[in-house]
N, CA, C and O atoms as a MOPAC input file, in Angstrom:
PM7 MOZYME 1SCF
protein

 N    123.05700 1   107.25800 1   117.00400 1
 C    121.83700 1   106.50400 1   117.22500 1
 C    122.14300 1   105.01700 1   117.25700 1
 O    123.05900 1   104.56000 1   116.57500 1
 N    121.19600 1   104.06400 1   118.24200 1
 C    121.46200 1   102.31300 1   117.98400 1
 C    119.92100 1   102.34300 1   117.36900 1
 O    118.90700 1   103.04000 1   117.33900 1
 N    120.63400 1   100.72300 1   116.76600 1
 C    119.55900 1   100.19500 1   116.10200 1
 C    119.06600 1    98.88500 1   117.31700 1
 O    119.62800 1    97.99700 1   117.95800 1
 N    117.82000 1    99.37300 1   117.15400 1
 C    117.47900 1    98.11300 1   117.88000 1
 C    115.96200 1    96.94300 1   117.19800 1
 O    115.02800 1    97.23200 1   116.45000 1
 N    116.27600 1    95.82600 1   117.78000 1
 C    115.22200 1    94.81600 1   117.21600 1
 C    114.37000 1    94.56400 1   118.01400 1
 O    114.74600 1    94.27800 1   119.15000 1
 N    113.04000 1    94.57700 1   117.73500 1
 C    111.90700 1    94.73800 1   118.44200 1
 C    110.30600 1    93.85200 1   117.83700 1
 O    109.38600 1    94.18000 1   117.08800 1
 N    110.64000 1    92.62600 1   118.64100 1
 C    109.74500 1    91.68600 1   118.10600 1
 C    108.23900 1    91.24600 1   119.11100 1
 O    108.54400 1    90.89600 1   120.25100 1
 N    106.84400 1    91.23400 1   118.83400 1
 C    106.12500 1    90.48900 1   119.90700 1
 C    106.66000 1    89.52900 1   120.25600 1
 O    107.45700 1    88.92500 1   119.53800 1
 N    106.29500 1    89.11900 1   121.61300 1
 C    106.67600 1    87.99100 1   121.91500 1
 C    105.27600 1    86.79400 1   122.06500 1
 O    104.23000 1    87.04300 1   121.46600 1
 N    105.37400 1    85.88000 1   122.67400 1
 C    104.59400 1    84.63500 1   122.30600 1
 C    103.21900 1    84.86000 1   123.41100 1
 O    102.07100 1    84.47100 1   123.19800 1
 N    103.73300 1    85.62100 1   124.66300 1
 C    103.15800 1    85.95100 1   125.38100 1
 C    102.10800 1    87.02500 1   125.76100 1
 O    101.36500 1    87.09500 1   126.74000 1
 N    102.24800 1    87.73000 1   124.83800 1
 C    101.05500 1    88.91800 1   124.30100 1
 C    100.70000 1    88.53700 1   123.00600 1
 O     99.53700 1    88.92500 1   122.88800 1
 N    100.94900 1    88.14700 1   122.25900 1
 C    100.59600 1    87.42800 1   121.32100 1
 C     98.94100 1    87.79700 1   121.07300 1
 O     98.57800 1    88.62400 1   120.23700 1
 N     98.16600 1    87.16100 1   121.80300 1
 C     96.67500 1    87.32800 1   122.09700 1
 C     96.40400 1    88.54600 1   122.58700 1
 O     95.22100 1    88.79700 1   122.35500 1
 N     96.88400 1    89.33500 1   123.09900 1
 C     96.54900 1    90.32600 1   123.62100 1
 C     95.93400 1    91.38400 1   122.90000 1
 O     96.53000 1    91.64800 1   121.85600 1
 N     94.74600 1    92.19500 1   123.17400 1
 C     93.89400 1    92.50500 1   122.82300 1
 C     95.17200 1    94.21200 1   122.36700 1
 O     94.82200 1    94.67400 1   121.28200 1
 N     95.90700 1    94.70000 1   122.74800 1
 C     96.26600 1    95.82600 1   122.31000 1
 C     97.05400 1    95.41300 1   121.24400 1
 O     97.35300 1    96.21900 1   120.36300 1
 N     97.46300 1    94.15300 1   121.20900 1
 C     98.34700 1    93.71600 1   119.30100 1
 C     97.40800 1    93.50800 1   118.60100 1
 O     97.78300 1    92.87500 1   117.61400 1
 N     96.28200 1    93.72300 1   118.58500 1
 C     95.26300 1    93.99500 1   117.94200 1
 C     94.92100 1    94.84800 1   117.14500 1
 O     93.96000 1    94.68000 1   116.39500 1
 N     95.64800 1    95.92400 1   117.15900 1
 C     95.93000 1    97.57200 1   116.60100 1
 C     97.26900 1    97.50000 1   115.98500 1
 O     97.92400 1    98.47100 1   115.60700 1
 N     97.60000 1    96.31500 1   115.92100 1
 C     98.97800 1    96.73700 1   115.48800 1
 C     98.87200 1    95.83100 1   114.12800 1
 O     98.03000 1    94.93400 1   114.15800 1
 N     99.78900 1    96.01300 1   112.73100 1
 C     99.93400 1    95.16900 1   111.88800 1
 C    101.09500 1    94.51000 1   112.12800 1
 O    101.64400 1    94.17000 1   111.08000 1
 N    101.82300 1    94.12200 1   113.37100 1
 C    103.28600 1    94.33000 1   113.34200 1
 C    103.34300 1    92.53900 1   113.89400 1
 O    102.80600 1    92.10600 1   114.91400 1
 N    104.01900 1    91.86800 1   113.05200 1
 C    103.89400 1    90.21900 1   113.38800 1
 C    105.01400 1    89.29600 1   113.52000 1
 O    105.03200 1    88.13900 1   113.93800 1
 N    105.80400 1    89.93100 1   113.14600 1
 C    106.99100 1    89.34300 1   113.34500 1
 C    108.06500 1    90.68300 1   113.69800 1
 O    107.70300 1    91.84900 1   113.85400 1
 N    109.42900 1    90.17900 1   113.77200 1
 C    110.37800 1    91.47500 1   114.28000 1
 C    110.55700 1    91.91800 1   113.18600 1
 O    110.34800 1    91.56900 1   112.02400 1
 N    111.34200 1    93.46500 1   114.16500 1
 C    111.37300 1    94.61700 1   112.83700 1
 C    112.75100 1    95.70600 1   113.28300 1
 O    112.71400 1    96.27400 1   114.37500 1
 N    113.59500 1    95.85600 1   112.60400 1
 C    114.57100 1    96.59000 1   113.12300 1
 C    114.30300 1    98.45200 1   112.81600 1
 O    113.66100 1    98.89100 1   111.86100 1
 N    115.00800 1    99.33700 1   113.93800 1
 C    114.43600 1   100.07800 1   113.60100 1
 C    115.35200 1   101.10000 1   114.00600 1
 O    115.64500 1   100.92500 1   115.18900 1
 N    116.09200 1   102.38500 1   113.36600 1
 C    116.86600 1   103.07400 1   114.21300 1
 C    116.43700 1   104.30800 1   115.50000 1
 O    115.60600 1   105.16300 1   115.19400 1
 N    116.96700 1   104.31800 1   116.70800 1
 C    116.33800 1   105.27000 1   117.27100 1
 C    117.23900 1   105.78100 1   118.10800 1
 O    118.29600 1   105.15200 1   118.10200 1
 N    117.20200 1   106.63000 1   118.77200 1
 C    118.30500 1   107.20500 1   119.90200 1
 C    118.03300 1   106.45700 1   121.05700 1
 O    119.02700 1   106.19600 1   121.73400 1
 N    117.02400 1   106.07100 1   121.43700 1
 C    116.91700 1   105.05100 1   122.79000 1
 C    115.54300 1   103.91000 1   122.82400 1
 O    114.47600 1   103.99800 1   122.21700 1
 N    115.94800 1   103.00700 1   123.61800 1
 C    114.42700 1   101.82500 1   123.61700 1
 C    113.07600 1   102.21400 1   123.71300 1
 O    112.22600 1   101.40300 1   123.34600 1
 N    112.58600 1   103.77600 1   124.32200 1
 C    111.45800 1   104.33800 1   124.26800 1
 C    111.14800 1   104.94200 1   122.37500 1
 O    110.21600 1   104.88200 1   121.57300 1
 N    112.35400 1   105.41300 1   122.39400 1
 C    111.35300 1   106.37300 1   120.66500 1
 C    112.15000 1   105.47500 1   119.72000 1
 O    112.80500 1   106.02400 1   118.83300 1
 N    112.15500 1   103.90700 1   119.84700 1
 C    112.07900 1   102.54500 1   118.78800 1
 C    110.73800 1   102.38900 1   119.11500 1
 O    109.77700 1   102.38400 1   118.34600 1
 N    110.75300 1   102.29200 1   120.04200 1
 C    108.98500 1   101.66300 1   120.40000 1
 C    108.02900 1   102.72500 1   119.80400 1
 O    106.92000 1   102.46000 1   119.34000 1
 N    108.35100 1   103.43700 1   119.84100 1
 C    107.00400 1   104.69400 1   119.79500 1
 C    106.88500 1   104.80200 1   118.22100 1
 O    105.83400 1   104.99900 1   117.61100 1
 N    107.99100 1   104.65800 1   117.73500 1
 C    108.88000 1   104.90600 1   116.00600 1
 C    107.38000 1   103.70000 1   115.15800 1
 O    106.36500 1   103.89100 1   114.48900 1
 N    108.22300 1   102.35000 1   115.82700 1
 C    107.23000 1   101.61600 1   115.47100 1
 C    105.49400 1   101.32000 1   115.35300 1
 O    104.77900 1   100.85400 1   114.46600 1
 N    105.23400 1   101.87900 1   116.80300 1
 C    104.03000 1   102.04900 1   117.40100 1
 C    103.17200 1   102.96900 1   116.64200 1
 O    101.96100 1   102.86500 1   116.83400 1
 N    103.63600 1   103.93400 1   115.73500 1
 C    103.35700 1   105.04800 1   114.96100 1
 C    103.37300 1   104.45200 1   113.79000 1
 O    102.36200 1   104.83000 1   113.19900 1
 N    103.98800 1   103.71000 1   113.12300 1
 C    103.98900 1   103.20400 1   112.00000 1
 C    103.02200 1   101.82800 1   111.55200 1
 O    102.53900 1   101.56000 1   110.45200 1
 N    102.95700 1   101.19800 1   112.64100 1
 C    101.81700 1   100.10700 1   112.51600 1
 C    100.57900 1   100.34500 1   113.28600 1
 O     99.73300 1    99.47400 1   113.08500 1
 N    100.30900 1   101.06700 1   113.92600 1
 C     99.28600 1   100.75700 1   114.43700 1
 C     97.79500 1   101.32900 1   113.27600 1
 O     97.63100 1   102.16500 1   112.38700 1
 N     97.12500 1   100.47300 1   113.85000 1
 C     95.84300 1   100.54800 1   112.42300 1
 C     94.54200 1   100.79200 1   113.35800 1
 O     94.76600 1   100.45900 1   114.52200 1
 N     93.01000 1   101.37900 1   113.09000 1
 C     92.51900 1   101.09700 1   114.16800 1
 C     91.60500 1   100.26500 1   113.82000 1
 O     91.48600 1    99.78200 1   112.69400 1
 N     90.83500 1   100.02800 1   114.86800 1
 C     89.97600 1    98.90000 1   115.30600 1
 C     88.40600 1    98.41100 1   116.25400 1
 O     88.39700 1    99.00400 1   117.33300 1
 N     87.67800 1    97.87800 1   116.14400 1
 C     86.91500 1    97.71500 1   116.95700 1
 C     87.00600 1    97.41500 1   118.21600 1
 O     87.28000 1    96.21600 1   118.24600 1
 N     86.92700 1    97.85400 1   119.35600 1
 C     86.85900 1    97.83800 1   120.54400 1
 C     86.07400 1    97.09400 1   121.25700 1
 O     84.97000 1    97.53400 1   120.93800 1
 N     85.89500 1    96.25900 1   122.01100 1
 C     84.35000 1    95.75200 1   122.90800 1
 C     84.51200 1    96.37500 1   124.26100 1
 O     85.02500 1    95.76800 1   125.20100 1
 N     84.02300 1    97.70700 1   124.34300 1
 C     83.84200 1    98.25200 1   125.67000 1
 C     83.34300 1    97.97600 1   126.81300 1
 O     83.34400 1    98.71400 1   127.79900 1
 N     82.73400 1    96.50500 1   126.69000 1
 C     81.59500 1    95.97300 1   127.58400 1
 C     80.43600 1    96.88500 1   127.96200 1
 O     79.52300 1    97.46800 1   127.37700 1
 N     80.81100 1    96.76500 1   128.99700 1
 C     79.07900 1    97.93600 1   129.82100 1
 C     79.38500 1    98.99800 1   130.40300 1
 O     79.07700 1    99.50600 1   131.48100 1
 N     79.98900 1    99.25900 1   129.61500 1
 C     80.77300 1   100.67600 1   129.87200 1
 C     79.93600 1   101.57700 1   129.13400 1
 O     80.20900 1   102.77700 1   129.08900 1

């Protein structure tokens, strides 16, 4: 397995789906490839949240 480091960047930052996440600075994480680090993480922080669906 690699370890890889996996930080937001400055540019989603605002973005309404890091919004669900508690995750704020980088975080190292072991995985067999760059998809199931992401997912590893994605599973571990994400929290939920209020939505604004508009007029939907």
């Amino acid at each position: 397995m690699s370890v890889y480091r996996l930080a937001p960047i400055d540019i989603r930052a605002d973005d309404e789906k890091w919004a669900a996440s508690n995750l704020k600075e980088a975080v190292w994480v072991e995985a067999p490839d760059e998809m199931a680090a992401r997912h590893l993480v994605e599973s571990a922080t994400l929290r939920m949240v209020i939505s604004d669906m508009g007029d939907h």
